[in-house]
C-alpha positions as CSV (number, residue, x, y, z in Angstrom):
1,X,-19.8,29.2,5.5
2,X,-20.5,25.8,4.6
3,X,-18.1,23.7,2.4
4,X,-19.3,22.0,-0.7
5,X,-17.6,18.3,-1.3
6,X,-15.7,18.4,-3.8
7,X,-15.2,15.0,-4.5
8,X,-17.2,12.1,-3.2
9,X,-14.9,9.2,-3.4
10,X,-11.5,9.1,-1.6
11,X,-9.3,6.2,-3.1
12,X,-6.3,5.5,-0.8
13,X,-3.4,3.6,-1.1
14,X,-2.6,1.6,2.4
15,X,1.2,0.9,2.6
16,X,2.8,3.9,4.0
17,X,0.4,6.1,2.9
18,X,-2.0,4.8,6.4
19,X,-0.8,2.0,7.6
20,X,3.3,2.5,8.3
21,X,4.5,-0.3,6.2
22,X,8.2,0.6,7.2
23,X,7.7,0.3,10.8
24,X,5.3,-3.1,10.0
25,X,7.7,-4.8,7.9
26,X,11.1,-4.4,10.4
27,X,8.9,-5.6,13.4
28,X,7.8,-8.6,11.6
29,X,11.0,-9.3,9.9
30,X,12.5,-9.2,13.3
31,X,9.8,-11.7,14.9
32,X,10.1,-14.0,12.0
33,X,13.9,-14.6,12.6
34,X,13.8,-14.4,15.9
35,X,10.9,-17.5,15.7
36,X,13.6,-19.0,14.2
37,X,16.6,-18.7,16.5
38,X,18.2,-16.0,14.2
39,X,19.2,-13.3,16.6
40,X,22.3,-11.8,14.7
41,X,23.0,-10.3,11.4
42,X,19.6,-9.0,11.0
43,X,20.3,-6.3,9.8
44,X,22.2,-7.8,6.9
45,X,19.2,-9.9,5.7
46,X,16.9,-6.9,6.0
47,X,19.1,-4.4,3.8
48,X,19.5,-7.5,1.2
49,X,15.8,-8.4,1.6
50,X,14.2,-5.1,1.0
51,X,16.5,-5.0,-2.4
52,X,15.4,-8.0,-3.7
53,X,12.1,-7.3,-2.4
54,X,11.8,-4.1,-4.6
55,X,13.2,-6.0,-7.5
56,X,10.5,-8.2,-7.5
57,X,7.6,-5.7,-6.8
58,X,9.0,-3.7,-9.3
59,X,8.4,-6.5,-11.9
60,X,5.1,-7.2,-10.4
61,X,4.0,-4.1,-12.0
62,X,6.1,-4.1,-15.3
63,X,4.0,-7.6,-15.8
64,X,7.4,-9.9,-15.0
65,X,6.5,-11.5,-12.1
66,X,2.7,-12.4,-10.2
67,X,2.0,-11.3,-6.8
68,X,2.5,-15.6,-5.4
69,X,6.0,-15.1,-7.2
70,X,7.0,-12.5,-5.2
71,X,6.2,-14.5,-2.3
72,X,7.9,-17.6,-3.6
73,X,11.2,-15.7,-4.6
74,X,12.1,-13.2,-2.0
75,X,13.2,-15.4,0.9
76,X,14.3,-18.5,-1.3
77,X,17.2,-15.3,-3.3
78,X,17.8,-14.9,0.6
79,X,18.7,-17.1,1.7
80,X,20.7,-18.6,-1.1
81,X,22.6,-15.6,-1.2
82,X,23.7,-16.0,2.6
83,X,23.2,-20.0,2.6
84,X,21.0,-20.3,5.0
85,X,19.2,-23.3,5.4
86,X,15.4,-23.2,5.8
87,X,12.3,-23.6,3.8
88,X,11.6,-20.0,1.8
89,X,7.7,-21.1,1.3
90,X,7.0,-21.4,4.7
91,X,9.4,-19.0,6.0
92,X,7.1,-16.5,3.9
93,X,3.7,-18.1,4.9
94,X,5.3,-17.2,8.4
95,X,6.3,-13.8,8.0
96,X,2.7,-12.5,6.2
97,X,1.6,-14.1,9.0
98,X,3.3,-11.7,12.1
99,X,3.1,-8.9,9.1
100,X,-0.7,-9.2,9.6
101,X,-0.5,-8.7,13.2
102,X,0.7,-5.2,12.9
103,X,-1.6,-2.0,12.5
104,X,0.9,0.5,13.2
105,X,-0.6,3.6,11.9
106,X,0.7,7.2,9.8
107,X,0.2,10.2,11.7
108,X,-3.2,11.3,10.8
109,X,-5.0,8.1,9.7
110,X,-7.3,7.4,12.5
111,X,-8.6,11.2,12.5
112,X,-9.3,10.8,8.5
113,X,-12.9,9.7,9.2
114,X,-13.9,12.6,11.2
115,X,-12.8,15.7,9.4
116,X,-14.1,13.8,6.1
117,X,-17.6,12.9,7.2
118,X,-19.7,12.3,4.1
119,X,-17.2,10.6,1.5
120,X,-16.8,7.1,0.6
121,X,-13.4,6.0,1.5
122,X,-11.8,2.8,-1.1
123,X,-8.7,0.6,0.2
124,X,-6.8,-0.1,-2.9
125,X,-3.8,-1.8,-2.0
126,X,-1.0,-3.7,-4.0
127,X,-0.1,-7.2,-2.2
128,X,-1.3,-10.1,-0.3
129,X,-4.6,-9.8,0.4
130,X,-5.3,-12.0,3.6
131,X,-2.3,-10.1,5.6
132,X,-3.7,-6.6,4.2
133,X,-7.2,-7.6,5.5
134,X,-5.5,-8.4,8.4
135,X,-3.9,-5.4,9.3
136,X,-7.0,-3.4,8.7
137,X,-8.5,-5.3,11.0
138,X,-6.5,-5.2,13.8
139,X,-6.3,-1.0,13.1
140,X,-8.5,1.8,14.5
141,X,-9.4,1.6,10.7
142,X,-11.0,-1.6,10.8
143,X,-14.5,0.8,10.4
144,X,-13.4,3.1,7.8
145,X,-14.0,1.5,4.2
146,X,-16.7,1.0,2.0
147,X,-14.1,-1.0,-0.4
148,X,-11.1,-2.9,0.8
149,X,-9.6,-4.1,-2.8
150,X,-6.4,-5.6,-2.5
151,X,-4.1,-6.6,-6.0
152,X,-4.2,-10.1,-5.2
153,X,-7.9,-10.2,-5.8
154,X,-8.0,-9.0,-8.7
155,X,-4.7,-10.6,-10.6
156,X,-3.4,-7.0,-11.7
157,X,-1.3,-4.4,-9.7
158,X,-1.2,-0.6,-9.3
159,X,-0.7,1.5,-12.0
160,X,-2.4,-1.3,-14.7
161,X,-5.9,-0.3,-15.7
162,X,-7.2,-3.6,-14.9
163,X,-7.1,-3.0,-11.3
164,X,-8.6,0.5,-11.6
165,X,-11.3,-1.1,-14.2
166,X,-12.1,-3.5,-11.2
167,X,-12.3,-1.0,-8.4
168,X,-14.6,0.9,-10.5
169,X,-17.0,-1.8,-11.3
170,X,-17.2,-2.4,-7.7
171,X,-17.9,0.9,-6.7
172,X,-20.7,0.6,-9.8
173,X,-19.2,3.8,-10.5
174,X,-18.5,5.0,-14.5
175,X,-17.2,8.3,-14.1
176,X,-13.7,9.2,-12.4
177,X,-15.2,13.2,-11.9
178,X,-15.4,13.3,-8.2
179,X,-13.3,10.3,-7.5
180,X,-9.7,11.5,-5.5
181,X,-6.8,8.8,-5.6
182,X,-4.1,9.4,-2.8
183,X,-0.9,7.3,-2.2
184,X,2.7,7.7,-1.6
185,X,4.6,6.5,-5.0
186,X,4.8,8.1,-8.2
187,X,4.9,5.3,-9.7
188,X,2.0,3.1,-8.9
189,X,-0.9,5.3,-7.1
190,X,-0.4,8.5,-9.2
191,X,0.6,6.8,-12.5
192,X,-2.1,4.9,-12.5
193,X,-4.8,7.2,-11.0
194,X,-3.7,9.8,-13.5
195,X,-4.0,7.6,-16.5
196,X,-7.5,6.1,-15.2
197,X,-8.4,9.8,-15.9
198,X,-8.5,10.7,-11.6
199,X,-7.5,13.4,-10.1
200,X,-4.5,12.2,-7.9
201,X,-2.9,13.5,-4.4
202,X,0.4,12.9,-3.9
203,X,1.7,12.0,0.1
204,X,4.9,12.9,0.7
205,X,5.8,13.6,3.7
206,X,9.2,13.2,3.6
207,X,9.2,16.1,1.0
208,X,11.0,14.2,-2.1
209,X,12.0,15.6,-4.5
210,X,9.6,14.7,-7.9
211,X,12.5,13.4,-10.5
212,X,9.9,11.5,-12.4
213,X,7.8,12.6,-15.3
214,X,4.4,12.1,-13.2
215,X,2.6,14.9,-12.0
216,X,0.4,14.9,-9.4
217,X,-2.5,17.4,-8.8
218,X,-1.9,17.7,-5.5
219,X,0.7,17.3,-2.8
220,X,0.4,16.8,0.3
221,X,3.0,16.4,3.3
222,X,0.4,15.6,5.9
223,X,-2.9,13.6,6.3
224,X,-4.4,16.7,7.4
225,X,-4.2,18.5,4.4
226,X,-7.2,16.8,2.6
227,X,-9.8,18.4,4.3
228,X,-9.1,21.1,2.2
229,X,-8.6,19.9,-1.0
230,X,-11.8,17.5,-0.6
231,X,-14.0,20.6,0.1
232,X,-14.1,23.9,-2.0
């Protein structure tokens, strides 16, 4: 029997929700360093980084800091905090620049396009958006979108309206009926999908527990699992 679509729109999130953003960042952190003639303590810097990292990506959304901030700040707190003596700007510049150079994938992505044949599929991604680009580029995804909107084109992040408002008016769509938002965090895909008025899809497939007061309305541990949930 032949499946109806249920909705026509697939909005994803891109950072460990297709592309692996874990995997991306430690093998360009790595290079980076190593461009640099930093071959020890690694390891250090990257547990340090990634918490003053979240910090200020946390206060990205909360309307604290803007998306150049983040890329101002996160090296410069670095490498005061371990003196090191290099230039954080460009050290930065350098780093989005081997980020963009990896397309590592999440199990599942590259088949999305073939078991969903007849939906529109919408990048909307929080952070830089010549590196994000990038990285679709250099993926087996380079194909997929009709949208690639990224936060720094717009001036708002994931879960503010204003970036929904955006992706909408570029999709010259007016209705969220139809329209399916999927990401990996609570706090910025589903948030903001589910009070844009979108049904949202939660992709966990680490199987976390949900401590927060967001619901999604649906879960899945696998990219596989849409099929069914975009057809009834």
């Amino acid at each position: 029997m032949l499946k109806i679509v249920k909705y026509h729109t697939l909005i994803f999130d891109l950072d460990d929700t297709l592309l692996d953003f874990q995997q991306a960042e430690i093998e360009a952190f790595e290079k980076t360093f190593s461009n640099y003639n930093i071959q020890n303590s690694i390891s250090t810097y990257k547990k340090d980084y990634d918490a003053i990292s979240r910090v200020l990506w946390d206060g990205v959304q909360d309307g604290i800091f803007t998306i150049a901030q983040v890329g101002e700040f996160r090296f410069k707190r670095l490498f005061e905090k371990h003196k090191l003596d290099f230039e954080a700007v460009t050290f930065n510049e350098d780093y989005l620049l081997n980020l963009g150079q990896q397309s590592n994938l999440i199990e599942g992505a590259e088949q999305i396009a073939t078991t969903l044949p007849n939906v529109k599929f919408v990048a909307l991604s929080n952070g830089f958006t010549k590196t994000q680009l990038s990285r679709i580029a250099n993926s087996p995804l380079k194909d997929l979108f009709d949208e690639i909107i990224i936060s720094e084109m717009t001036g708002f992040e994931k879960p503010q309206k204003e970036i929904f408002d955006y992706t909408m008016n570029q999709l010259s769509l007016s209705e969220t009926d139809g329209i399916l938002m999927i990401g990996d965090s609570l706090s910025s895909d589903i948030t903001g999908g589910r009070n844009y008025g979108m049904d949202t899809c939660w992709f966990n497939p680490l199987r976390k527990k949900n401590e927060s007061f967001v619901t999604p309305t649906y879960e899945i541990k696998s990219l596989d699992e849409l099929a069914d949930l975009v057809k009834i």
